[in-house]
C-alpha positions as YAML, in Angstrom:
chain: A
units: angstrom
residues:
- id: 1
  name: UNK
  ca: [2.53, -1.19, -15.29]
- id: 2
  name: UNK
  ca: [-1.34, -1.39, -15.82]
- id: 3
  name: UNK
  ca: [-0.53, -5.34, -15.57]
- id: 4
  name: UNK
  ca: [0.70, -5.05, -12.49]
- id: 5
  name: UNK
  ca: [-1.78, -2.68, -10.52]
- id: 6
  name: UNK
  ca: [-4.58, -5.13, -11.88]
- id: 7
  name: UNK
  ca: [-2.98, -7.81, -10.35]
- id: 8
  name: UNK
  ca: [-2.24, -6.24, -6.85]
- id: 9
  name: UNK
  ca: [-6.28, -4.76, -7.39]
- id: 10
  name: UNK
  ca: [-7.98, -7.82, -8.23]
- id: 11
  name: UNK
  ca: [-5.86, -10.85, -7.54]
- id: 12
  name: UNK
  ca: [-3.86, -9.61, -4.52]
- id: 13
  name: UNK
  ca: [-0.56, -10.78, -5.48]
- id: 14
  name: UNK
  ca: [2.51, -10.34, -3.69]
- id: 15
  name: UNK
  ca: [4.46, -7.53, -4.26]
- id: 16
  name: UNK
  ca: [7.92, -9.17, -4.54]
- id: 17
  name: UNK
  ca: [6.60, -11.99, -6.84]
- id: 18
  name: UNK
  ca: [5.47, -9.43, -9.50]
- id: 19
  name: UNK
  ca: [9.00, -7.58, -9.27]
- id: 20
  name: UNK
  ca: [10.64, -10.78, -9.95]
- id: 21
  name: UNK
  ca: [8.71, -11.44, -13.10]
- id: 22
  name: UNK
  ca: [9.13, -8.32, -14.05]
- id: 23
  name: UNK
  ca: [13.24, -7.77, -12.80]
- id: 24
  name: UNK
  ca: [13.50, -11.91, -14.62]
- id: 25
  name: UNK
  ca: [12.73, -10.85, -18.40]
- id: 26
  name: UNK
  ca: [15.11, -9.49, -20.27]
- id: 27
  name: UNK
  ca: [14.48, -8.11, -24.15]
- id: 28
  name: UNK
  ca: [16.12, -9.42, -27.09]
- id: 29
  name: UNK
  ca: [18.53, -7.63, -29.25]
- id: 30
  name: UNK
  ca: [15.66, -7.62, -32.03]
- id: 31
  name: UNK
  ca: [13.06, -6.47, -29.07]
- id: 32
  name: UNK
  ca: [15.45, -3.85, -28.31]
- id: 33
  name: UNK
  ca: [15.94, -2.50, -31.97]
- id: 34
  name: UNK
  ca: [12.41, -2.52, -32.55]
- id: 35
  name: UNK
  ca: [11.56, -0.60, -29.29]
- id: 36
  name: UNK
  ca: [14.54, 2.62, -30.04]
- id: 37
  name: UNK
  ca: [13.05, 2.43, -33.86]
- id: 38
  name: UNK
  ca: [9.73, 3.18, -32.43]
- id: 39
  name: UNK
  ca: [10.76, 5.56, -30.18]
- id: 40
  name: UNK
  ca: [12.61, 7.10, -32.86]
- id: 41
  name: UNK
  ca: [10.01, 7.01, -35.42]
- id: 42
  name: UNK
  ca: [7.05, 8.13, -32.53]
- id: 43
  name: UNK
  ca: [9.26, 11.76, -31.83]
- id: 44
  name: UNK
  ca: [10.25, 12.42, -35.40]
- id: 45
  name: UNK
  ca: [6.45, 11.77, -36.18]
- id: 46
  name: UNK
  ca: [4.52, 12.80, -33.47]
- id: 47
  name: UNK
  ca: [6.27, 14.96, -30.86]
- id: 48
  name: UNK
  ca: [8.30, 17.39, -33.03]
- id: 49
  name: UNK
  ca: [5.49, 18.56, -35.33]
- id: 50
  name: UNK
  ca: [2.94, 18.86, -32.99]
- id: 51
  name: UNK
  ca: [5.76, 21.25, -30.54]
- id: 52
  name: UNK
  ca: [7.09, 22.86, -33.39]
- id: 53
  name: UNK
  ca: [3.36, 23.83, -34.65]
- id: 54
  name: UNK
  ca: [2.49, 25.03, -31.13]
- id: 55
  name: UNK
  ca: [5.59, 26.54, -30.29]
- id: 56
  name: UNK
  ca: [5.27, 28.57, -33.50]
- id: 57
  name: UNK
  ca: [1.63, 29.53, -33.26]
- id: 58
  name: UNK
  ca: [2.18, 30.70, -29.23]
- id: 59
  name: UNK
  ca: [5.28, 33.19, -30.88]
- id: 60
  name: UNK
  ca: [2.86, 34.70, -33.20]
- id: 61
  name: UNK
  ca: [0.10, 34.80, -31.03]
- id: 62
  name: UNK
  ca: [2.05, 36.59, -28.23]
- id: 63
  name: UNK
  ca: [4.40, 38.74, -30.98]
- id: 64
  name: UNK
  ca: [0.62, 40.02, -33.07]
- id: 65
  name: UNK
  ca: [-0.53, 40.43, -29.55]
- id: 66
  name: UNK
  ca: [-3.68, 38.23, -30.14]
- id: 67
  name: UNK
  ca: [-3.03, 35.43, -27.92]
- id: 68
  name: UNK
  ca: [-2.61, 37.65, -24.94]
- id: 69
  name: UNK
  ca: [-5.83, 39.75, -25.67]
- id: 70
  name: UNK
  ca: [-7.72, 35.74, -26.31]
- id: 71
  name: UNK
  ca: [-6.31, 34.32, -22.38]
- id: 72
  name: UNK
  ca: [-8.30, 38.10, -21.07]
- id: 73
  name: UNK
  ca: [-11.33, 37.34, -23.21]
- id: 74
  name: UNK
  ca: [-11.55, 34.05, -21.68]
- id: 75
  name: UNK
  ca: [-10.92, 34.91, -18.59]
- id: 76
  name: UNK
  ca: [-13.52, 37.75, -18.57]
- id: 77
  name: UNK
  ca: [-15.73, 35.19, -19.69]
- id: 78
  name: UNK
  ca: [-15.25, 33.14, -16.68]
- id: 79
  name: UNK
  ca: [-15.55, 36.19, -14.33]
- id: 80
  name: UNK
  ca: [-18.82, 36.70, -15.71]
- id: 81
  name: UNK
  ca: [-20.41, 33.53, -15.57]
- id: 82
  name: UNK
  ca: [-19.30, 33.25, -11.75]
- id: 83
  name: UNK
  ca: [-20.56, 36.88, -10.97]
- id: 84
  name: UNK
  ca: [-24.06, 35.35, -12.95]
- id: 85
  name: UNK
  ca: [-24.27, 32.32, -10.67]
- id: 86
  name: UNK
  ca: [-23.75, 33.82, -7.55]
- id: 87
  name: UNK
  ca: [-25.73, 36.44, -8.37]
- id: 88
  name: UNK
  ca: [-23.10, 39.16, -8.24]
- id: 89
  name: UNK
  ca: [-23.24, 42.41, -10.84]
...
C-alpha cells in the first residue's frame, strides 16, 4: 500500500496500471503458509498478552475503584491547567 501511494505521489502513475500489478501476482503455496504462520505466531505472541494484561489490569482498576478515581485526577489536572492559562480561578 505505501508502494503504491509513493508511486501515484512522486511518479504519477496511472491508477489502473498499479491495480493490475497488484490484481497480476498471485502468492505461492509456501508464501501463503508462511504469511497464516506469521499471523498466527504475531496474535499468540503479541496481541493476546498485551489484551489479556490490559483487559485484566482495567477489571481491577475499575473493581478496587482506583482506575476510576486516576481518569478524575487527570482530568482535574487538565481543568486546572486550562483555568491557569486563561487566567480563570
Amino acid at each position: 500500500m505505501l508502494m503504491l501511494m509513493l508511486c501515484m505521489l512522486f511518479i504519477k502513475c496511472d491508477r489502473a496500471a498499479i491495480d493490475f500489478v497488484f490484481q497480476s501476482y498471485r502468492f505461492s503455496n509456501e508464501e501463503m503458509r508462511v504469511l497464516r504462520q506469521c499471523n498466527r505466531d504475531s496474535f499468540y505472541q503479541r496481541c493476546l498478552p498485551l489484551a489479556t494484561i490490559l483487559g485484566v489490569g482495567t477489571y481491577y482498576g475499575v473493581r478496587s475503584g482506583g482506575f476510576i478515581q486516576m481518569i478524575f485526577n487527570v482530568l482535574r489536572l487538565f481543568g486546572k491547567q486550562r483555568c491557569q492559562n486563561t487566567g480563570e480561578s
